[in-house]
One Martini backbone bead per residue (centre of mass of N, CA, C, O) as a GRO file, in nm:
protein
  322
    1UNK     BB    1   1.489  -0.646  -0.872
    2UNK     BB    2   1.662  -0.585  -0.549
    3UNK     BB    3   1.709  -0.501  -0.261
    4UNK     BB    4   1.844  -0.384  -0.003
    5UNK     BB    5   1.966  -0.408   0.270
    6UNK     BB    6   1.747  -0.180   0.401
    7UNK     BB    7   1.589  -0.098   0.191
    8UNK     BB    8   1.328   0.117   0.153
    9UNK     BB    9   1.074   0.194   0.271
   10UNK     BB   10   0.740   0.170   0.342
   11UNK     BB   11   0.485  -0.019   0.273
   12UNK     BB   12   0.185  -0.034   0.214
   13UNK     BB   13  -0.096  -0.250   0.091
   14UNK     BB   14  -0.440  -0.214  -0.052
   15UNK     BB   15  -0.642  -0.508  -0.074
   16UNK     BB   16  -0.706  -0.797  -0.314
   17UNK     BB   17  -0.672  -1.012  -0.490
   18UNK     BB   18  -0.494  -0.966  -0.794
   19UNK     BB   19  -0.419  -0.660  -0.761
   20UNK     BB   20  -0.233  -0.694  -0.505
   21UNK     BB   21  -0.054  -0.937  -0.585
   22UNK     BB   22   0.067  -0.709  -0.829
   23UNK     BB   23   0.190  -0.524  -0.610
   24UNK     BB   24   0.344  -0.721  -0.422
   25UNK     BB   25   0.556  -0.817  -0.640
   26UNK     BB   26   0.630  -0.475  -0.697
   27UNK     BB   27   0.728  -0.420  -0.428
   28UNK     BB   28   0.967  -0.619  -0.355
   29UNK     BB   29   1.142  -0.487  -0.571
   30UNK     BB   30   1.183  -0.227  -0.358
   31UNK     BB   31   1.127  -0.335  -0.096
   32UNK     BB   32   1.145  -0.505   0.143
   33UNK     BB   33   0.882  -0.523   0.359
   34UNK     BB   34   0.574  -0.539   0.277
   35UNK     BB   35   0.227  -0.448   0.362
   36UNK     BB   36  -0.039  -0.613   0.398
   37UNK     BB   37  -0.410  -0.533   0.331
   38UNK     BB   38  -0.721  -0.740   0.355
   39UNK     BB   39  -1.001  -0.831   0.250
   40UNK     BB   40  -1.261  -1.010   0.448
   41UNK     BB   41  -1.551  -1.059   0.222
   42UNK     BB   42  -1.525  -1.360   0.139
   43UNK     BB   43  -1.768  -1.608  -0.003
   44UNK     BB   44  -1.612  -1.831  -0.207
   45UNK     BB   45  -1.540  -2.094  -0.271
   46UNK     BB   46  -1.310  -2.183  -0.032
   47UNK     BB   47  -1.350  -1.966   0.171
   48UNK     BB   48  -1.677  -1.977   0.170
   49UNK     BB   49  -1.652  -2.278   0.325
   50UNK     BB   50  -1.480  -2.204   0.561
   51UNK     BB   51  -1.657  -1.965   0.663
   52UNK     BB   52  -1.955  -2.157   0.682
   53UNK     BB   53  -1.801  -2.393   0.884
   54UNK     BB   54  -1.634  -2.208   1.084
   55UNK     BB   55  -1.611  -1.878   1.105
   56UNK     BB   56  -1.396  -1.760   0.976
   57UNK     BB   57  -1.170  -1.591   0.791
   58UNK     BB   58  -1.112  -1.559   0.488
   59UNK     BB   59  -0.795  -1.687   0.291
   60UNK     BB   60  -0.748  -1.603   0.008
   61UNK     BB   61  -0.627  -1.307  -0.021
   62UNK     BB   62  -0.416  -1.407   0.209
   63UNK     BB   63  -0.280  -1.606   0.016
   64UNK     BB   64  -0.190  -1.463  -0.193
   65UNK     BB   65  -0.035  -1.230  -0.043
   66UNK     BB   66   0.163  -1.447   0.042
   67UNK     BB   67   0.248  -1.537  -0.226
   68UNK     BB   68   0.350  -1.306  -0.372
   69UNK     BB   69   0.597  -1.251  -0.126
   70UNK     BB   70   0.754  -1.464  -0.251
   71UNK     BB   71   1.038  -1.584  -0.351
   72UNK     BB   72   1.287  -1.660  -0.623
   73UNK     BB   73   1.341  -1.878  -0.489
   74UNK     BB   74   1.282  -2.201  -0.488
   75UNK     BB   75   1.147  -2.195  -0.219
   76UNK     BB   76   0.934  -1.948  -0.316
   77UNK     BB   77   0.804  -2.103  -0.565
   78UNK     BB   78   0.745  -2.383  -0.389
   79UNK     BB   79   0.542  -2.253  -0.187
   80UNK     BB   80   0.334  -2.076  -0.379
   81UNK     BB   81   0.240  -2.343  -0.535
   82UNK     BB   82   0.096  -2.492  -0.312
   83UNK     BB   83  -0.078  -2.291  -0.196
   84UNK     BB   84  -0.234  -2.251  -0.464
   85UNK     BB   85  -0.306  -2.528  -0.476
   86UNK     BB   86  -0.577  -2.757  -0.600
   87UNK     BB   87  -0.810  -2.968  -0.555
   88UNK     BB   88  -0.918  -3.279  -0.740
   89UNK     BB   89  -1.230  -3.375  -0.662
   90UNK     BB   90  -1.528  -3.567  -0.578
   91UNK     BB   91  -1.506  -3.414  -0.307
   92UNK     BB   92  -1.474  -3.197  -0.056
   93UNK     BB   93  -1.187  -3.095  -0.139
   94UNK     BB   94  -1.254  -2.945  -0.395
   95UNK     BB   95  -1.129  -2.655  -0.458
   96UNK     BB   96  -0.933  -2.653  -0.209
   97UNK     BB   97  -0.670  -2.472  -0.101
   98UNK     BB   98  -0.411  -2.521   0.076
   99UNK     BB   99  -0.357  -2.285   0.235
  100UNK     BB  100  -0.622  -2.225   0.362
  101UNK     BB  101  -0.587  -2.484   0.543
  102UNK     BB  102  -0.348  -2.363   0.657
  103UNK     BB  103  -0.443  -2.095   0.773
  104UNK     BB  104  -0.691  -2.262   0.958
  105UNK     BB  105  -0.527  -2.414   1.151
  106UNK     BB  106  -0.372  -2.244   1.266
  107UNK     BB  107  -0.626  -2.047   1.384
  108UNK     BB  108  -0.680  -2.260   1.579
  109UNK     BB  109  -0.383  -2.342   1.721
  110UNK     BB  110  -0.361  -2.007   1.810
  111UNK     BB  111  -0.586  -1.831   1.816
  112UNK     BB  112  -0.491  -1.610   1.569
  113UNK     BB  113  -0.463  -1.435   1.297
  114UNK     BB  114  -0.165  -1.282   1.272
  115UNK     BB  115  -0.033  -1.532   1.409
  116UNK     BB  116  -0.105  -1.768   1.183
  117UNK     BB  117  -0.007  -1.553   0.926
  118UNK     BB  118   0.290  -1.528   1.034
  119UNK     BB  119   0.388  -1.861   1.047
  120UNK     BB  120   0.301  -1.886   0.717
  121UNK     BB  121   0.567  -1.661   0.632
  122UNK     BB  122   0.778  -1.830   0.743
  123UNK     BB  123   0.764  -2.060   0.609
  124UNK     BB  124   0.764  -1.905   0.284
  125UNK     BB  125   0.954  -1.674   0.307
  126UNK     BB  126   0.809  -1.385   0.349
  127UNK     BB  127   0.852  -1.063   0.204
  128UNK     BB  128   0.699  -0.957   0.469
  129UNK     BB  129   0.340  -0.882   0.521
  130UNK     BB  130   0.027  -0.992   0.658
  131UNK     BB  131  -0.312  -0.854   0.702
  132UNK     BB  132  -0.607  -0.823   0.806
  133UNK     BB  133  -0.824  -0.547   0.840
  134UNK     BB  134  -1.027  -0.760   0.996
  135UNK     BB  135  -1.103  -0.938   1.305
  136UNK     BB  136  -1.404  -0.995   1.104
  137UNK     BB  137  -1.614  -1.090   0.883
  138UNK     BB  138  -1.745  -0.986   0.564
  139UNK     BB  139  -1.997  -0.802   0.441
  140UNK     BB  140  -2.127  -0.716   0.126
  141UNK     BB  141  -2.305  -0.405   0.041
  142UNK     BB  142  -2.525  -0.299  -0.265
  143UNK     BB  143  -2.568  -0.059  -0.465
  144UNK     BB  144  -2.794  -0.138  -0.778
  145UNK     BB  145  -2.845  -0.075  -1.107
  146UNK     BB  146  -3.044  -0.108  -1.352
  147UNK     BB  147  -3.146  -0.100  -1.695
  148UNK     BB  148  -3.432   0.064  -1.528
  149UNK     BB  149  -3.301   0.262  -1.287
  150UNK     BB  150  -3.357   0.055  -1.062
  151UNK     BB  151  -3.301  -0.016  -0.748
  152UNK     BB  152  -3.097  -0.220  -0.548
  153UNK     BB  153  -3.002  -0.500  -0.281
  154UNK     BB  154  -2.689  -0.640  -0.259
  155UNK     BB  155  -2.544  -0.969  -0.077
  156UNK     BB  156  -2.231  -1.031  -0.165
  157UNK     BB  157  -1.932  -1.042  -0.310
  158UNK     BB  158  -2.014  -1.237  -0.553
  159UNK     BB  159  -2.282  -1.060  -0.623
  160UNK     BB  160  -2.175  -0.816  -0.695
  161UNK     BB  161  -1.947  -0.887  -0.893
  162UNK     BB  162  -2.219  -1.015  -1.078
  163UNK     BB  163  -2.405  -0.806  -1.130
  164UNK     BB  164  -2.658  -0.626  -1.258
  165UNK     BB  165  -2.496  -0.352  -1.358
  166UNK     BB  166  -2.466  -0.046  -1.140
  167UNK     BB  167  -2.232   0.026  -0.886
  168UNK     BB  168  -2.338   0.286  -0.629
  169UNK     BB  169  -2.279   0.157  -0.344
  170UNK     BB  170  -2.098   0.075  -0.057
  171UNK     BB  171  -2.119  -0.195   0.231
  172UNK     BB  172  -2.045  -0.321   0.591
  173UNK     BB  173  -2.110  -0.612   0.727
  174UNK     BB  174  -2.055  -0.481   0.981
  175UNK     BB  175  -2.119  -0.213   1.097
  176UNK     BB  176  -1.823  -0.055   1.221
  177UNK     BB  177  -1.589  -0.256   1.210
  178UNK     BB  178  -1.316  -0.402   1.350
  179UNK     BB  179  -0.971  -0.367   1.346
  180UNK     BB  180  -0.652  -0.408   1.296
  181UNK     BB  181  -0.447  -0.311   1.458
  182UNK     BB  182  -0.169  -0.375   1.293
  183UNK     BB  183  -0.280  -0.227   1.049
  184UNK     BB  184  -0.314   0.062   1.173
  185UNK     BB  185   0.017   0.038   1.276
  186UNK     BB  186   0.073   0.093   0.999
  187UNK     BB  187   0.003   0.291   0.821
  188UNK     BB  188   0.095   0.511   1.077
  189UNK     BB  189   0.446   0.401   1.005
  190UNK     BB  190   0.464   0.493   0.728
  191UNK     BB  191   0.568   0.641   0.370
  192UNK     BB  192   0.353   0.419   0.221
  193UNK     BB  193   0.009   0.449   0.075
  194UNK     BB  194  -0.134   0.148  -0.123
  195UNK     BB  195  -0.409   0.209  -0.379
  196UNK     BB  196  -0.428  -0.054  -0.546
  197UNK     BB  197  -0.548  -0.227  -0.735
  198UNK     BB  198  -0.886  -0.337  -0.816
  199UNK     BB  199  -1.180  -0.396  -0.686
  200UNK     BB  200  -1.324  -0.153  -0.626
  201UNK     BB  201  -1.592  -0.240  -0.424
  202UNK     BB  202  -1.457  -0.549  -0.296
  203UNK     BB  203  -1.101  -0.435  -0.263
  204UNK     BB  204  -1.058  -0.085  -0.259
  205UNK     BB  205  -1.319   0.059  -0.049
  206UNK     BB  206  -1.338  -0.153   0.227
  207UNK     BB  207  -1.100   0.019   0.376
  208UNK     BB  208  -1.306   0.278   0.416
  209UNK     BB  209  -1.531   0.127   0.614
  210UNK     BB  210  -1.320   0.121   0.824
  211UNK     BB  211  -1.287   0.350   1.084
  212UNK     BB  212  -0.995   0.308   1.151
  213UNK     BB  213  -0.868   0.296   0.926
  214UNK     BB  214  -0.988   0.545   0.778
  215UNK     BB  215  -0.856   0.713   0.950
  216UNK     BB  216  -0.512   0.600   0.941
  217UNK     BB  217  -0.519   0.688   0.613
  218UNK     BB  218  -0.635   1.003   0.638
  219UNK     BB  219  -0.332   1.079   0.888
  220UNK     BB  220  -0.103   0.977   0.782
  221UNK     BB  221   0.227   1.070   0.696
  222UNK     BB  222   0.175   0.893   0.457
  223UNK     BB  223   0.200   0.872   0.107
  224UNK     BB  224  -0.056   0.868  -0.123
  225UNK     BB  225  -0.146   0.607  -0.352
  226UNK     BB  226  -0.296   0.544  -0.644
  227UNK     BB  227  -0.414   0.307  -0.831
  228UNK     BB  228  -0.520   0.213  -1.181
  229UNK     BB  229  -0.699   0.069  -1.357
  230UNK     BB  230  -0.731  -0.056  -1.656
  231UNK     BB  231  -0.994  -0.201  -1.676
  232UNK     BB  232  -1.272  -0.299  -1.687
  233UNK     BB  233  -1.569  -0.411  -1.494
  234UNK     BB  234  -1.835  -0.605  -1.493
  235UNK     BB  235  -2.091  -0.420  -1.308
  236UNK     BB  236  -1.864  -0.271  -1.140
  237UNK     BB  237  -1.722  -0.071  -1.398
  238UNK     BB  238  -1.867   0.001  -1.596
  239UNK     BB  239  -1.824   0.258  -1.785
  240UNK     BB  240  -1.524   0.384  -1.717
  241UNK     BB  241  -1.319   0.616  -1.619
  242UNK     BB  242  -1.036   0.714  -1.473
  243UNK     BB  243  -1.191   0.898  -1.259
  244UNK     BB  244  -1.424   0.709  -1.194
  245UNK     BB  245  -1.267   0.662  -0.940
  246UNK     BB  246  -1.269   0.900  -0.797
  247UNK     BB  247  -1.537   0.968  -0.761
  248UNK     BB  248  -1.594   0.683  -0.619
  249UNK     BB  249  -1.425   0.758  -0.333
  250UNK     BB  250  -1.508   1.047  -0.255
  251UNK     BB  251  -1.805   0.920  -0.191
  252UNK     BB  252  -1.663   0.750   0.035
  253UNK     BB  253  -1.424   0.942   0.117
  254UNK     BB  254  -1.411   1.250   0.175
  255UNK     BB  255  -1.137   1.276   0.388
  256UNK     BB  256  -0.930   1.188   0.115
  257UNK     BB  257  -0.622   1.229   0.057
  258UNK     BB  258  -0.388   1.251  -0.227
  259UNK     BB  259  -0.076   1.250  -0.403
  260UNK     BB  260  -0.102   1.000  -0.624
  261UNK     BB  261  -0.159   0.903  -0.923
  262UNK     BB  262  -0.154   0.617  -1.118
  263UNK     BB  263  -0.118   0.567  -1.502
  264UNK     BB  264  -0.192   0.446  -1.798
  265UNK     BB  265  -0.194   0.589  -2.080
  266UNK     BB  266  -0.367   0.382  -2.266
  267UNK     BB  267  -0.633   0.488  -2.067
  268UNK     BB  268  -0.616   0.813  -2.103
  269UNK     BB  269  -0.866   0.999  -2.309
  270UNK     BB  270  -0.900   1.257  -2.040
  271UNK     BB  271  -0.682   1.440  -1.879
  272UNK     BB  272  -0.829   1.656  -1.762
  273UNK     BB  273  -1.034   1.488  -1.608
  274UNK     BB  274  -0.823   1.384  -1.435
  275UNK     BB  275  -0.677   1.570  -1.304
  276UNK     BB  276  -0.939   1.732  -1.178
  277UNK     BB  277  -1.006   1.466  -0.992
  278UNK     BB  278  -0.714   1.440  -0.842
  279UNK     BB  279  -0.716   1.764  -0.723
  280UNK     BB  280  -0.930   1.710  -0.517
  281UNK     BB  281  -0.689   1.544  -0.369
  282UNK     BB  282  -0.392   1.694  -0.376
  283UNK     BB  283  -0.302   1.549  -0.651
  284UNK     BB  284  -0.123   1.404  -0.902
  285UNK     BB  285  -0.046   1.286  -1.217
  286UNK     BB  286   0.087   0.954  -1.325
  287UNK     BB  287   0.261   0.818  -1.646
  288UNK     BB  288   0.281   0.479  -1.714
  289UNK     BB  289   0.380   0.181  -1.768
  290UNK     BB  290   0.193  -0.116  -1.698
  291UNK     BB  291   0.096  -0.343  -1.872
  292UNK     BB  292   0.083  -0.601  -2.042
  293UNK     BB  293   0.133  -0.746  -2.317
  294UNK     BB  294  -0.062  -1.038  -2.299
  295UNK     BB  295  -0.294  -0.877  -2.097
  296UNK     BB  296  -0.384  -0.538  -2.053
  297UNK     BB  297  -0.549  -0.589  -1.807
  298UNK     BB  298  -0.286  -0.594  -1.669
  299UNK     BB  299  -0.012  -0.613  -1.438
  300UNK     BB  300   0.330  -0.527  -1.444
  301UNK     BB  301   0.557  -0.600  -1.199
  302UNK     BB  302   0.810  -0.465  -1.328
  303UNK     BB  303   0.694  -0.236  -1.410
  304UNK     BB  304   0.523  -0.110  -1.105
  305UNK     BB  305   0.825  -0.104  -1.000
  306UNK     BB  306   0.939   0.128  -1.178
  307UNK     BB  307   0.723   0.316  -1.076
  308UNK     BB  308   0.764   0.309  -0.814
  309UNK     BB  309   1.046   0.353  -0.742
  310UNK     BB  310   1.065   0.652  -0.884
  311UNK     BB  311   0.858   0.757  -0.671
  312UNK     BB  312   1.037   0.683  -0.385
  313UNK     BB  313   1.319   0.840  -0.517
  314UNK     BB  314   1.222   1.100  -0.670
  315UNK     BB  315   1.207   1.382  -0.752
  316UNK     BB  316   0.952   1.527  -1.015
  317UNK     BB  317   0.933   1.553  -1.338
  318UNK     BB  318   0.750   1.758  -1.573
  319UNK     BB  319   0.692   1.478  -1.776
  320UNK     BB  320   0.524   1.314  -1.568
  321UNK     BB  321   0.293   1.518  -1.616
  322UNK     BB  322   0.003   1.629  -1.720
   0.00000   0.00000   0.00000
């Protein structure tokens, strides 16, 4: 399924890890351009030494995203598996991606991460755009409950999304960062802003902990889509329930509205539950196959272009909903 010249809304797309890059393979099949907005909060792997070596911005989930909207032609396939390779070797280069060290490159001689992250999208020939939420890197603070009810404060997106127990809010050091101004002005000008699916509390919360950002995803004039994760995160989401993520949700952005919940069936075992909690955001409940077949866990990119591409292109049928 390829969009056709001029084809599909405008869509931005929050969040970040595998989550963001299955959502972006995902719209690039329904629509022309779509736009990645990346959270910049990774502290761990190749990023978090280049982040804590460098100065710069986390570069591994703007990599991926940069990744998934490569094309499916020779061209786009050899330059995503490039960017995505890592090195093996015995010495400083081991475990780092070549893309991070292509995006800190540019970002050294360019002086600018939006400016050196449009030269990398040029460069593998990427259909659409990549942005970081913020212009400045982050860490992520969680208030994390232990199986004796104690509660403690854990920081570092590597330690949150690791931590024993059940995260019950996070928040962002620094305290209301600064917004990437176009992230900003995409949300702002765009026909559908799709949040999720995605580690719920470390890529999919921390677009609305930033001021600027969550001001214009509460605002714009379009159509908020949430997906669905299908599986929990140990320690993340466990014992969680498809509710369970909109519950979490409403307590960190009160003032969040959402037009469609879309969820694979598979994982709904309380649809009142669902719908009730979906309700509250002024959202409608959408049920589709999403999960890959040989992952369960995973969404499959050709499934989620099909229920995207339904929801953008037509009004909902009865069946559609819970």
């Amino acid at each position: 399924m390829t969009p056709s010249s001029g084809s599909g809304p405008s869509v931005v797309a929050l969040g970040g890890g595998h989550g963001l890059a299955n959502s972006l393979k995902a719209l690039r099949r329904v629509t022309l351009e779509p736009t990645a907005v990346v959270t910049v909060a990774d502290d761990g792997g190749s990023s978090g030494r280049l982040r804590q070596e460098l100065g710069v911005l986390p570069p591994g989930d703007l990599r991926m995203a940069l990744a998934a909207l490569c094309g499916d032609d020779e061209w786009g396939r050899t330059w995503s598996e490039v960017v995505q390779h890592r090195f093996r070797s015995e010495g400083a280069l081991h475990e780092h991606a070549v893309g991070n060290l292509l995006i800190v490159a540019l970002w050294e001689l360019l002086d600018d991460s939006v400016t050196g992250l449009d030269w990398v999208a040029r460069l593998l020939g990427v259909q659409g755009r990549v942005l970081p939420m913020s212009v400045v890197p982050l860490e992520i603070e969680a208030l994390v409950e232990g199986e004796d009810g104690a509660l403690r404060t854990v920081r570092g997106q590597v330690a949150v999304a690791t931590a024993a127990g059940r995260v019950r809010s996070v928040t962002l050091l620094p305290a209301a960062p600064p917004a990437c101004p176009e992230a900003v002005a995409a949300v702002q000008a765009a026909d559908w802003v799709v949040l999720g699916p995605g580690s719920w509390f470390t890529s999919v919360l921390p677009h609305l902990l930033v001021p600027e950002l969550a001001a214009a995803i509460c605002t714009t004039d379009a159509r908020r889509l949430l997906v669905l994760n299908l599986d929990q995160q140990p320690g993340e989401t466990e014992g969680f329930a498809p509710q369970s993520y909109l519950e979490v949700l409403a307590a960190h952005a009160p003032g969040l509205a959402l037009d469609v919940v879309l969820a694979d069936p598979r994982t709904v075992t309380d649809p009142q539950a669902l719908e009730g909690a979906a309700s509250s955001f002024g959202a409608e409940v959408v049920l589709a196959p999403l999960a890959r077949h040989d992952h369960p866990d995973q969404h499959d990119p050709d499934l989620l272009a099909s229920a995207l591409g339904s929801l953008f292109s037509r009004d909902r049928q009865p069946s559609d909903r819970i």
